[in-house]
C-alpha positions in Angstrom: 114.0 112.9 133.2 110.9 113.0 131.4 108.9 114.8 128.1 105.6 115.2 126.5 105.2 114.8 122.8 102.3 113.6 121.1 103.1 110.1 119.7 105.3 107.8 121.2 106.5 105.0 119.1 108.0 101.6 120.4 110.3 99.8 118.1 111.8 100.7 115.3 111.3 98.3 112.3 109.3 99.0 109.1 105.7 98.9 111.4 107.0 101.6 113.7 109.3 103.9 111.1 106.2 104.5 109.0 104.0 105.4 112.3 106.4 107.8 112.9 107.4 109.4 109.7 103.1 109.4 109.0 102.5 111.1 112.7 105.1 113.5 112.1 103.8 114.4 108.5 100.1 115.1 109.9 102.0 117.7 112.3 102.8 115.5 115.7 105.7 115.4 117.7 107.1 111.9 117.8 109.4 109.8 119.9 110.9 106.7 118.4 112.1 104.3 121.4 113.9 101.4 120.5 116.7 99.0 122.2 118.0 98.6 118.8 119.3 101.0 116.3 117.0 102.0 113.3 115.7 98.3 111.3 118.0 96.5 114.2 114.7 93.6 114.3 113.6 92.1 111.9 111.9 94.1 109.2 116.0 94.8 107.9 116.1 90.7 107.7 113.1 90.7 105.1 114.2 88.9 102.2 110.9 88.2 99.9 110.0 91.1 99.0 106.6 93.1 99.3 102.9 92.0 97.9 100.5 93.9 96.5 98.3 93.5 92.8 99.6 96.3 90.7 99.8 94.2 87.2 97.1 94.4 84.4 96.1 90.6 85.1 96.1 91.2 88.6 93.3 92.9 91.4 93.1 93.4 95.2 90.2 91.3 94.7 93.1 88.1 93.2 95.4 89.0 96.3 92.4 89.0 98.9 91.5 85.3 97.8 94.6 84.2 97.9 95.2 85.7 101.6 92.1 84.5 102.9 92.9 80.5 101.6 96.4 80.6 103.2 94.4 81.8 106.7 92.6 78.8 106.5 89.2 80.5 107.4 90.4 82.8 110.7 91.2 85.9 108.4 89.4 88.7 109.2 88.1 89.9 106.1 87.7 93.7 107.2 91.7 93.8 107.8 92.4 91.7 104.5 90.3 94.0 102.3 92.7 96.8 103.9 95.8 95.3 103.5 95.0 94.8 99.7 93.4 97.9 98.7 95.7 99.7 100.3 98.9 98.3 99.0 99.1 98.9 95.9 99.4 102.6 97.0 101.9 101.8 99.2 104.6 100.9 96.6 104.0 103.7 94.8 104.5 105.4 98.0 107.8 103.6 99.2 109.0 104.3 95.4 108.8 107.5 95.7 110.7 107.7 99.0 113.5 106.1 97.5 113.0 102.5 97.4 114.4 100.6 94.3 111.8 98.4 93.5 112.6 96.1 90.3 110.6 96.2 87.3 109.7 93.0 87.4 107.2 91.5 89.9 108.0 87.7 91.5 106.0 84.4 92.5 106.2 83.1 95.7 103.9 80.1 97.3 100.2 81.0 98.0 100.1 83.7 95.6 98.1 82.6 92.0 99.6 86.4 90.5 103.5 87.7 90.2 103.1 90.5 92.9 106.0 90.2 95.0 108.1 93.5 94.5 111.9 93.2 95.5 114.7 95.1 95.7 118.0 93.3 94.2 116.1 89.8 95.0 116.6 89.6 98.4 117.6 93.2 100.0 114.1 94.5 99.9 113.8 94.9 103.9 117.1 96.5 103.7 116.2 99.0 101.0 112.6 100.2 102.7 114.6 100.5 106.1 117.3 103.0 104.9 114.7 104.9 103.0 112.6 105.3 106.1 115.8 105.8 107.9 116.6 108.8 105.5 113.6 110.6 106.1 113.4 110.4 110.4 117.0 111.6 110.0 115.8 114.4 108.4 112.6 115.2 110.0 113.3 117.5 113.1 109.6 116.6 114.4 111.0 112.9 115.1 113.3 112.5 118.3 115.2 108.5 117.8 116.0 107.3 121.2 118.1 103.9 120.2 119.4 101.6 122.7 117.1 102.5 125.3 114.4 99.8 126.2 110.5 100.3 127.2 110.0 98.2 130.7 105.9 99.6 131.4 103.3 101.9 129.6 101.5 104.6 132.1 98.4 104.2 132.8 95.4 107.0 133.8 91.9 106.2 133.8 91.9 103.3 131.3 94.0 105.0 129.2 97.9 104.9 128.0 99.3 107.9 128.7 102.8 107.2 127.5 105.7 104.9 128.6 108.6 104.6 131.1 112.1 103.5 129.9 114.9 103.4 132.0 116.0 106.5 131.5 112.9 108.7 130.7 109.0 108.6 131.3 107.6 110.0 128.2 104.2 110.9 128.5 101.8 111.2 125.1 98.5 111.2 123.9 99.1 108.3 121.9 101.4 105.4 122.6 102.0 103.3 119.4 103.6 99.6 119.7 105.7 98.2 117.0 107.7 95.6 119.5 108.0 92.9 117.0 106.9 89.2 117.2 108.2 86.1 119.6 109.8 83.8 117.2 112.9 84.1 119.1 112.0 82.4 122.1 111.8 79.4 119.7 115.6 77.3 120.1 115.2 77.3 115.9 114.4 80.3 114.8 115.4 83.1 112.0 115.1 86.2 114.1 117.1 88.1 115.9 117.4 88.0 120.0 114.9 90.9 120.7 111.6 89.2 119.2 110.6 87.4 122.0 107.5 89.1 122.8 108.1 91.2 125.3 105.5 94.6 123.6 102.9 91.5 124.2 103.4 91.4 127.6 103.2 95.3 128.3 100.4 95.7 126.8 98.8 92.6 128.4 100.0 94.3 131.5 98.3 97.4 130.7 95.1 95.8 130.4 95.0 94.9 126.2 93.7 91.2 125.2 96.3 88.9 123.5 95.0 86.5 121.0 96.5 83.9 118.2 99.5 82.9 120.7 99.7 79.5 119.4 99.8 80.5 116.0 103.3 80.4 115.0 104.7 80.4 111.1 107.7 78.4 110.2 110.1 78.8 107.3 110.3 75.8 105.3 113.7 76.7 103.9 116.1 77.5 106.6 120.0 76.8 106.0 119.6 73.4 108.3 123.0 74.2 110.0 122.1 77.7 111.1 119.5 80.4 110.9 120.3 81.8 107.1 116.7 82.0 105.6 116.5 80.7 101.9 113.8 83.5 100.4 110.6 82.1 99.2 111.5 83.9 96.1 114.5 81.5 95.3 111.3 78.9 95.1 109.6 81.3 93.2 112.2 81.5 90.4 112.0 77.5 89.9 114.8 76.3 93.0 113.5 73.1 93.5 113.2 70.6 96.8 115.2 67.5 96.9 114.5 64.5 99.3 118.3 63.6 99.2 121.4 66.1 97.9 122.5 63.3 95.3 119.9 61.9 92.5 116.7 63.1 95.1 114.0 63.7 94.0 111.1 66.7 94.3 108.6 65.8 97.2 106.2 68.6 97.6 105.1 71.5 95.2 107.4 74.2 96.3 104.8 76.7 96.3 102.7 75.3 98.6 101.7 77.4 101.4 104.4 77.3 104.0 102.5 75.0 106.4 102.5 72.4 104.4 105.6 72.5 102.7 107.4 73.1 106.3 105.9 70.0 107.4 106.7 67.9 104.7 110.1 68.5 105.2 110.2 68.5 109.1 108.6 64.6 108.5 112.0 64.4 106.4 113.9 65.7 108.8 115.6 68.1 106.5 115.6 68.3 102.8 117.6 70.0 100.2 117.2 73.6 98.3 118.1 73.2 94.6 119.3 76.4 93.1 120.9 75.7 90.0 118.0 75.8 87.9 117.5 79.3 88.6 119.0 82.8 87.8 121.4 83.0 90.9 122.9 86.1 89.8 119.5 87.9 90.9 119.8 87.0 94.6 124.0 88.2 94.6 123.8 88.5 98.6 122.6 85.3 99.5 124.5 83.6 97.0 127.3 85.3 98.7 126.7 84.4 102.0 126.2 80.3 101.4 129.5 80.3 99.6 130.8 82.0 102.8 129.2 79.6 104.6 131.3 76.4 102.6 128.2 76.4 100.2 128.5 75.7 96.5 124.9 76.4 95.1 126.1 76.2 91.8 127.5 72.7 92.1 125.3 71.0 94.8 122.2 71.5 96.9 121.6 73.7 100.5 120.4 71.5 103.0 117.4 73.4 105.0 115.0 72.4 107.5 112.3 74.8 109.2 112.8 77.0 111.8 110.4 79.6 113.7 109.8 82.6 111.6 106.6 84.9 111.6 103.9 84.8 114.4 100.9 85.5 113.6 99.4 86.1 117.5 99.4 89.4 119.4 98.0 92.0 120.8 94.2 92.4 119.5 93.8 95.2 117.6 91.8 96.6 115.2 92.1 97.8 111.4 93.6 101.2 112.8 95.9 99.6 115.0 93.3 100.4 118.3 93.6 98.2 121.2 91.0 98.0 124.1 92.6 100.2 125.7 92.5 103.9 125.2 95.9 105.3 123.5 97.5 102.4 123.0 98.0 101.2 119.3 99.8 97.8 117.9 101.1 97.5 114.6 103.1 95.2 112.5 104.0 91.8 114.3 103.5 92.4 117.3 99.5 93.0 116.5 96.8 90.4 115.8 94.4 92.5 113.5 92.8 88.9 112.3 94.9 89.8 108.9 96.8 86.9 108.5 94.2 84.2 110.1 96.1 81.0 110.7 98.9 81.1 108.0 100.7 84.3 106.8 100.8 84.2 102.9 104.4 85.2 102.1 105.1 88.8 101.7 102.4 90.5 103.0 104.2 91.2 106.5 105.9 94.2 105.2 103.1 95.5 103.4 100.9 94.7 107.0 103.8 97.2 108.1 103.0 100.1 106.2 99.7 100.2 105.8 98.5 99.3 109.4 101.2 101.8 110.7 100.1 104.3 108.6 96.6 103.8 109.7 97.6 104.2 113.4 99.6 107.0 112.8 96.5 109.0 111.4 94.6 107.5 113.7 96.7 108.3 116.9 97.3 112.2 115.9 93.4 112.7 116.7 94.0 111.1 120.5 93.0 114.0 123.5 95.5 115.1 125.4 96.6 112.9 128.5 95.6 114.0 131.6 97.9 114.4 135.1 97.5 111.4 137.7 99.4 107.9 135.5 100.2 105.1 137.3 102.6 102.9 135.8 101.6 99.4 134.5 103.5 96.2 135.8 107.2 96.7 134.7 108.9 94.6 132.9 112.5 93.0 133.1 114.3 92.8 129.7 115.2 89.1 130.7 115.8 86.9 127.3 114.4 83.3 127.5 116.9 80.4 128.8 117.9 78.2 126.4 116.0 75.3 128.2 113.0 77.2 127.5 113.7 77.8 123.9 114.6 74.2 123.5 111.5 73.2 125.0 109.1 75.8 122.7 111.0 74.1 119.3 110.1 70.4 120.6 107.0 70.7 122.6 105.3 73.3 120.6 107.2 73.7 117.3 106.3 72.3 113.7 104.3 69.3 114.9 102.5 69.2 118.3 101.2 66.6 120.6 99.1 67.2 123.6 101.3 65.5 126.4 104.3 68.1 125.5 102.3 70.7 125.1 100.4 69.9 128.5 104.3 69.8 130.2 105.1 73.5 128.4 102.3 74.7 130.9 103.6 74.5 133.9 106.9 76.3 132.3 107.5 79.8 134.4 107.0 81.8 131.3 104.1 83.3 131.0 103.9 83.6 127.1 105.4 80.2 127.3 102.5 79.1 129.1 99.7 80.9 127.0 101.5 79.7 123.5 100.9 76.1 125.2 97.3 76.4 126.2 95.7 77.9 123.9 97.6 75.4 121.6 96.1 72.6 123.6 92.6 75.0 123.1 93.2 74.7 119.7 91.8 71.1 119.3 92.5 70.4 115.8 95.3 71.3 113.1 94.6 74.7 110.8 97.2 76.3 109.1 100.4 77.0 110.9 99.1 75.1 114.1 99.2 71.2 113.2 98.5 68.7 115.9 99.7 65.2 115.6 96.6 63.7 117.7 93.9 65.8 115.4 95.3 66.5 112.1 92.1 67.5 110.9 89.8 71.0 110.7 86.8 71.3 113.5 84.7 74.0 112.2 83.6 74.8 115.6 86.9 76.1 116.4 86.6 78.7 113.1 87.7 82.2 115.5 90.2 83.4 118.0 91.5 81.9 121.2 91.7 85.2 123.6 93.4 86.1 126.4 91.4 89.1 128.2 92.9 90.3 131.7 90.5 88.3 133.4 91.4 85.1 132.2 91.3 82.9 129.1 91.6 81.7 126.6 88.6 82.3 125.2 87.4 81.5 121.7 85.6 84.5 119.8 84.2 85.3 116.5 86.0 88.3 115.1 83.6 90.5 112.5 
């Protein structure tokens, strides 16, 4: 069975419910594929909130700084100056399509302004994924195929003609990626099953570069028994890190950028999450959720460790979400716009979301028609990662790397496996979220992007 629309959309979180509901509102025909339901990845899992300078004492100008520190001189200061000059729109935006946005705005680390805007202290991806929900529901242009899985794009002349599930090829003049990250193929991680990469790889297989692989984020604050994230914002409100859960003392500034605070606390192995100095009645759900868990935050502190969280590689794109090849789009996590550079300042992945996916949705609406005559790319198997390889990512490639376990990861059978672990061992130094035990120091030579063309790689390049 198979259609022609105009957009086609893969995935279904925050990146790819904007490109739809913005394709459909400049007049397109849309098809939303996705193996899970509406916000099933991990945009409905966003806890911090959403960052953009909207306050008096604040300007894009404040928030670009501040994003270009945390990526430790790989930002690409075309997509930052997008991100922040176009975000402060977008809250009035997703306000206006329902989203309860407090007054108030929060502090979290990296960020020298309040400009975090949540919804209920922890519930903001929640609240911006029913909204968006509300309005697919309602728009007749968008057709939602859940539980259904992209295995290869279609190919004609160099360009991406659509995709093939297993129940339909769908053929477009624009094919839009919103696939997610691959935190998940990580044994620690706090994302769910599906975000193990697997847009990367169809796109790779279609003929788009992949860059940024080893640069992986992870969550200082993780319940250390599980895969519960403790919000930035808790930090933000004054919960302080302990070295010990009795009479311990505070280590590192909690509002460090996450790098180094996830470090200090991996050298610890774990550390404890102090919340009884702050307003726990503004983060009700998470509050609940510990004490569900055996957890009394109001008597003792969480114990947390670090755990894979937000990936900053992907497929290249640029700051409308255009790949190299023809049709094909990426936005949100599974895209490497430069944006983020080697550490992702906390809460600007949701706002990546809706701005970049707005951009490609405007941008993808002006694609020609396909013509006749695709051949599909290399399909891919929906095959998770075993849990030897996803024990073998956290150790050999996880907060702290060496290059003898990172040389073994090589020779894994995964390919993203094997491209996370070379261009890590490319990476010969420590910047940002990638930290290597043997070179814990910057080389400015190594100030761009390790690539991975079809032909090969990685190769290092300069990104304008």
């Amino acid at each position: 069975m198979g259609s022609t629309i105009d957009v086609v959309v893969v995935g279904a979180g925050v990146a790819g419910m904007v490109a739809a509901v913005e394709a459909a509102r400049a007049g397109a025909r849309v098809e939303l594929i996705s193996s899970t339901e509406l916000g099933g990845g991990s945009s409905e899992r966003a806890q911090g909130g959403i960052a953009a300078a909207l306050d008096d004492d604040d300007a894009p100008e404040l928030h670009a700084s501040d994003t270009l520190r945390a990526g430790r001189g790989l930002c690409r200061a075309s997509a930052v100056d997008v991100l922040v000059r176009e975000g402060p729109a977008w809250i009035e935006k997703l306000a206006a399509m329902g989203v309860p946005f407090g007054s108030e705005a929060g502090l979290e680390g990296g960020h020298t302004r309040r400009r975090i805007h949540h919804v209920d202290g922890t519930r903001t991806g929640h609240a911006v994924v029913a909204a968006l929900a509300r309005l697919i529901a309602a728009d007749p242009r968008i057709d939602v195929r859940t539980g259904e899985t992209v295995r290869s794009l279609l190919v004609a002349d160099g360009r991406c003609v659509g995709a093939l599930s297993e129940r339909r090829t769908t053929v477009a003049r624009a094919t839009i990626l919103a696939t997610g990250g691959y935190a998940a193929l990580f044994a620690r991680t706090t994302n769910p099953v599906g975000s193990r990469g697997d847009g990367l790889m169809l796109a790779h297989d279609a003929g788009a570069a992949l860059a940024d692989l080893e640069l992986v984020q992870f969550h200082p604050t993780v319940l250390a028994s599980g895969a519960l994230l403790l919000s930035e914002a808790l930090r933000g409100e004054g919960a302080l890190l302990l070295d010990a859960p009795c009479g311990g003392e505070r280590f590192i500034d909690e509002l460090a950028p996450r790098d180094e605070v996830a470090r200090a606390i991996f050298s610890r192995g774990q550390a404890w999450l102090d919340l009884r100095p702050i307003d726990r009645g503004r983060f009700t759900d998470l509050i609940a959720a510990l004490e569900r868990m055996g957890h009394r935050p109001d008597r003792e502190p969480i114990p947390v460790a670090p755990a894979a969280h937000y990936t900053m590689g992907g497929i290249v794109a640029d700051v409308w979400g255009r790949t190299g090849v023809a049709g094909l789009f990426a936005v949100g996590e599974c895209a490497a716009t430069g944006v983020h550079g080697a550490n992702r300042l906390a809460s600007n992945s949701l706002l990546e979301c809706a701005v970049f996916g707005g951009r490609a949705a405007r941008a993808a609406v002006q694609e020609p028609r396909p013509k006749s005559g695709a051949r599909q790319a290399s399909s891919q198997e929906s095959v998770g990662p075993t849990p030897q390889l996803r024990r073998a990512l956290w150790e050999d490639a996880g907060v702290v790397r060496d290059p003898e376990r990172l040389a073994a990861l090589e020779r894994d059978s995964s390919g993203l496996a094997r491209q996370i672990a070379t261009s890590a061992l490319a990476r010969a130094e420590s910047r940002g979220s990638h930290y290597r035990r043997d070179l814990p120091t910057e080389d400015p030579s190594l100030a761009g992007h390790f690539v991975f063309r079809t032909n090969g790689g990685p190769v290092l390049e300069a990104w304008a």
